[in-house]
N, C-alpha and C positions, 0 to 999 in steps of 0.2 A: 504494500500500500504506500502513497506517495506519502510524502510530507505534508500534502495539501490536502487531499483527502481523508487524511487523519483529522486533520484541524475543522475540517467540517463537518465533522461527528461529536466534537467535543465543546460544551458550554462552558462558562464559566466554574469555580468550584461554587457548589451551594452557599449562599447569603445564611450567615448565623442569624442577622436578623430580616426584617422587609417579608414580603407578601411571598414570597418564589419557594414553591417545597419542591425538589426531588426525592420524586420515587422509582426505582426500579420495577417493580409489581407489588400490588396486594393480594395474597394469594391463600386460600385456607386461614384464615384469623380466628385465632380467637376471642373470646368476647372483651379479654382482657388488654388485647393489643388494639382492639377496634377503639376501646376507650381509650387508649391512649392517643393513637391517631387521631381521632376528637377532638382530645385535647390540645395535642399538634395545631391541628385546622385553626382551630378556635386562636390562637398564637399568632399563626398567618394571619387571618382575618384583621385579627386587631391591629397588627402593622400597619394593615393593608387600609383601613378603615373602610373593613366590610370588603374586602376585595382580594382575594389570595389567586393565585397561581400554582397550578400545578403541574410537573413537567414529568409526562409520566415514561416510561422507558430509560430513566438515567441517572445514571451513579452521584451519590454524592459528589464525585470530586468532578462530575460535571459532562463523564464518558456515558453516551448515545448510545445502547444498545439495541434499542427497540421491543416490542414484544409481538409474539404470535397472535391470532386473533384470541384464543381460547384465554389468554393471559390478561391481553388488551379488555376482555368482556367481563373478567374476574374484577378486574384493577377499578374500570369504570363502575362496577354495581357498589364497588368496598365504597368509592368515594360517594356515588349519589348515598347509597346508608347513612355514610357520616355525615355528609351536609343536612339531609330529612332529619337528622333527632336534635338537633339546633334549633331552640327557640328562636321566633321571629325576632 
């Protein structure tokens, strides 16, 4: 792979703070992880004031991996979950 095409896979590393979460996948959770990730969200949100970002397929340190659909359809249901049990 080039040197350039490397770089085009790869974001920045994750913001400690600000609205931006990288995830890899959400995959089999349990309830105890789900709440935490919740609480995650809720973190992002407040940065964000009401407005988070999620960059889903990629590594903390900001490497693009992508996912399959099966992974992709897991990842999106964990997130609509957490966003739903969020008071208005």
């Amino acid at each position: 792979m080039s040197d350039n095409a490397e770089k085009e896979l790869r974001l920045p590393y994750e913001p400690e703070n600000g609205n931006v979460e990288y995830k890899l996948k959400l995959q089999s959770l349990t309830m105890d992880r789900v709440d935490h990730l919740t609480t995650q969200l809720l973190w992002r949100l407040k940065e964000g004031d009401g407005t988070a970002f999620y960059q889903i397929g990629v590594l903390d340190s900001g490497q693009v991996t992508g996912l399959n659909d099966e992974e992709l359809s897991e990842t999106l249901m964990a997130i609509f979950y957490m966003a739903s049990t969020l008071e208005p």
